[in-house]
C-alpha positions, 0 to 999 in steps of 0.5 A, spaced: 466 480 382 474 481 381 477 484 387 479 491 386 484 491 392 488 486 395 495 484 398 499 478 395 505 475 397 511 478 392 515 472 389 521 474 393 517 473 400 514 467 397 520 465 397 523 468 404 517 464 406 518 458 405 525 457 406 523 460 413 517 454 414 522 448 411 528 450 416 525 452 421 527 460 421 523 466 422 521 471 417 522 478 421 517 483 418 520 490 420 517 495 416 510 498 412 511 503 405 506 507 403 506 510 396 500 515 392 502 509 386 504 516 382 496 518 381 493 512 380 491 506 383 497 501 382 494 492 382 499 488 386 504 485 383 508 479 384 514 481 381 515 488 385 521 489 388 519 496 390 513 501 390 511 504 384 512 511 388 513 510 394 512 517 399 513 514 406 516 508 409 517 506 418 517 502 422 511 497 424 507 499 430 504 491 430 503 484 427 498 479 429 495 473 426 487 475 425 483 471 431 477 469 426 483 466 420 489 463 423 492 463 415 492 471 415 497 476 419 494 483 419 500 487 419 499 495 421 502 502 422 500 509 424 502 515 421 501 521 425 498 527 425 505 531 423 506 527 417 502 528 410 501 532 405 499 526 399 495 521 397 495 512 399 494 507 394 499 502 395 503 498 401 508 495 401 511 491 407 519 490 409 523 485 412 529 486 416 533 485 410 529 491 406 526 486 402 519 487 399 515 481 402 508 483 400 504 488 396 498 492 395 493 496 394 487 501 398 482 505 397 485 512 395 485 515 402 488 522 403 492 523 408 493 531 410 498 536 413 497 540 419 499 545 415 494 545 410 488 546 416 485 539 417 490 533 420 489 526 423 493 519 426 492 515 420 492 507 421 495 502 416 493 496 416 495 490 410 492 483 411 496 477 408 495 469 407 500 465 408 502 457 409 505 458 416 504 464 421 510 461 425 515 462 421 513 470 420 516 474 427 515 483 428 522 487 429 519 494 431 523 499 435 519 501 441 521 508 441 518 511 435 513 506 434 506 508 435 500 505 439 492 504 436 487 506 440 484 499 440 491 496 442 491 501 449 483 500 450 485 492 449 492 492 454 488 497 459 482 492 459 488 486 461 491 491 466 485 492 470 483 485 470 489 483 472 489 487 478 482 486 479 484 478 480 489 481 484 485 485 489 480 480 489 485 473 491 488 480 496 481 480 500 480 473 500 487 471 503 487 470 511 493 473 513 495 477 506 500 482 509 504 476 514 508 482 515 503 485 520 500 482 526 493 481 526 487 485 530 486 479 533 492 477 535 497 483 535 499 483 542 501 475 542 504 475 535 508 481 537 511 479 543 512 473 540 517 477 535 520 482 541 517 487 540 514 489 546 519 495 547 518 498 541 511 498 541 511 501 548 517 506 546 512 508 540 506 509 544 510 513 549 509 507 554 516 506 556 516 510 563 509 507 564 512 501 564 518 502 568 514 504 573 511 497 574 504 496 578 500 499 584 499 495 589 496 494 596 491 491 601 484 493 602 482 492 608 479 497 615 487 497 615 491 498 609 494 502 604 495 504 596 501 504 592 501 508 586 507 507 582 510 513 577 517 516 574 519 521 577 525 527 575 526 521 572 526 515 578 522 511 579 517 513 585 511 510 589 505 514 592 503 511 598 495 512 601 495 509 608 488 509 613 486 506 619 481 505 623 483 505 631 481 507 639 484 512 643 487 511 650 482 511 656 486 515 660 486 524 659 491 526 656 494 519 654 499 518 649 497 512 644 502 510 638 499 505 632 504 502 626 502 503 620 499 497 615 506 498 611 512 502 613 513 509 608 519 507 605 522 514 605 516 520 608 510 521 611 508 527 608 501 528 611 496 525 616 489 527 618 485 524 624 478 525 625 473 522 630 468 516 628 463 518 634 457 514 631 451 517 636 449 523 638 450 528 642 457 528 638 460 531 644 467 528 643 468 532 636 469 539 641 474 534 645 482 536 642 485 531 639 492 531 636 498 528 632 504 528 637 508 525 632 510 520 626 515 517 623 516 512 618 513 506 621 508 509 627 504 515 628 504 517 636 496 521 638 493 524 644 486 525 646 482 528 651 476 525 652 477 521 657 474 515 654 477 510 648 473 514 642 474 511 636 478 515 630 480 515 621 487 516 621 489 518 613 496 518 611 500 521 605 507 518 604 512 516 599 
């Protein structure tokens, strides 16, 4: 059975062609004609050197080879929705010099304006044989072509595999983000870098950190220093206690030295017996804090007997 509709090289493309395939140039399809073949199905010829009515001509919108036949390049077009108003029969694709290259017909189509109450996007499409598709190039201007649906879904597919291949090495990378200090090692790798003193600003740790470390002895005597900052100084609350007898003699005074000398006050002491059997009667017995300084604390007793006594002591 003949062919009722098919695309053919003109004698002029022929020509641009195989000039293009002999000295190694290229062939710059630009552009697809339409025409309604004034009413009637036109057959390809040759010899045209334009459409028999053509109604329409823009830029391509893509030229590729076909996957299945390396000879054939589908060359396509779309019209949109705001353009129409007659019938397709025949196509004519362009070169960047305005030469016919190929021609050919179509099944009748017609392609409606929005106005007349019916429109849609129309895609063109001609497939043409040829000797070498290496030497045909597309020239199109990005910024009035139009992407098919088919070319969005395909880029979208190889975007999204993309980045999915991207993500997946990211997930799989030991350290992707060198950048950053690790979980593991974040401490280390961040003191190795000099940053500790912005760790601690940002944290809010600086003045902690200027306060230093409490220090102390425990022991039956001994003492507790806590650091901190204070109206903006650098401060040391110091805890003291002792454990200690009182003098034989009534009414005697004893003084006993501190574990550590308090470097500025003492603010506070409390003394109590340690009598460790009844009858308690020791705990009806005054006993006092006749003074303190910063390295003693002075006590009298009346119990006539060396009675045990805690002493505590706040100071700074």
């Amino acid at each position: 059975m003949t062919a009722k509709y098919f695309a053919i090289l003109t004698n002029q493309g022929a020509a641009r062609l195989a000039n293009a395939t002999a000295i190694g140039t290229s062939l710059n399809l630009t552009q697809i004609a339409i025409g309604d073949g004034n009413g009637v199905l036109p057959t390809p010829d040759a010899t045209q050197t334009r459409l028999v009515n053509q109604k329409r001509i823009a830029p391509l919108n893509a030229l590729s080879i076909d996957p299945t036949n390396t000879s054939q390049i589908i060359a396509e077009q779309i019209i949109p929705e705001n353009e129409g108003g007659y019938w397709i029969r025949e196509l004519g694709l362009y070169d960047d010099e305005g030469v016919l290259i190929a021609v050919a017909n179509c099944p009748e189509t017609y392609k409606p304006l929005m106005q007349e109450g019916s429109g849609r996007t129309q895609t063109i499409r001609m497939v043409i044989t040829v000797s070498s598709t290496a030497a045909v190039t597309l020239k199109i201007d990005p910024a009035v072509v139009l992407a098919t649906r088919k070319y969005v879904d395909d880029k979208a597919i190889e975007v999204r595999t993309y980045a999915d291949n991207l993500m997946s090495q990211h997930v799989a990378a030991g350290n992707p983000h060198a950048q950053y200090p690790l979980i593991a090692n974040a401490l280390k790798e961040m003191a190795n870098a000099g940053l500790v003193s912005s760790v601690q600003s940002n944290l809010g740790l600086s003045s902690l950190v200027q306060a230093g470390t409490a220090s102390g002895l425990l022991a039956t005597a001994g003492y507790f220093q806590i650091p901190g900052i204070l109206n903006g100084g650098k401060q040391a609350l110091i805890i003291q206690w002792m454990r200690v007898a009182t003098s034989v003699n009534n009414g005697e005074n004893s003084v006993f030295t501190w574990p550590m000398a308090f470097p500025n006050a003492c603010l506070n002491t409390q003394v109590t017996y340690t009598e460790g059997s009844a009858p308690f009667t020791d705990i009806t017995v005054p006993i006092f804090v006749v003074a303190r300084s910063l390295q003693n604390i002075t006590i009298r007793s009346y119990t006539g007997a060396g009675n045990g006594i805690d002493i505590l002591a706040i100071g700074f």
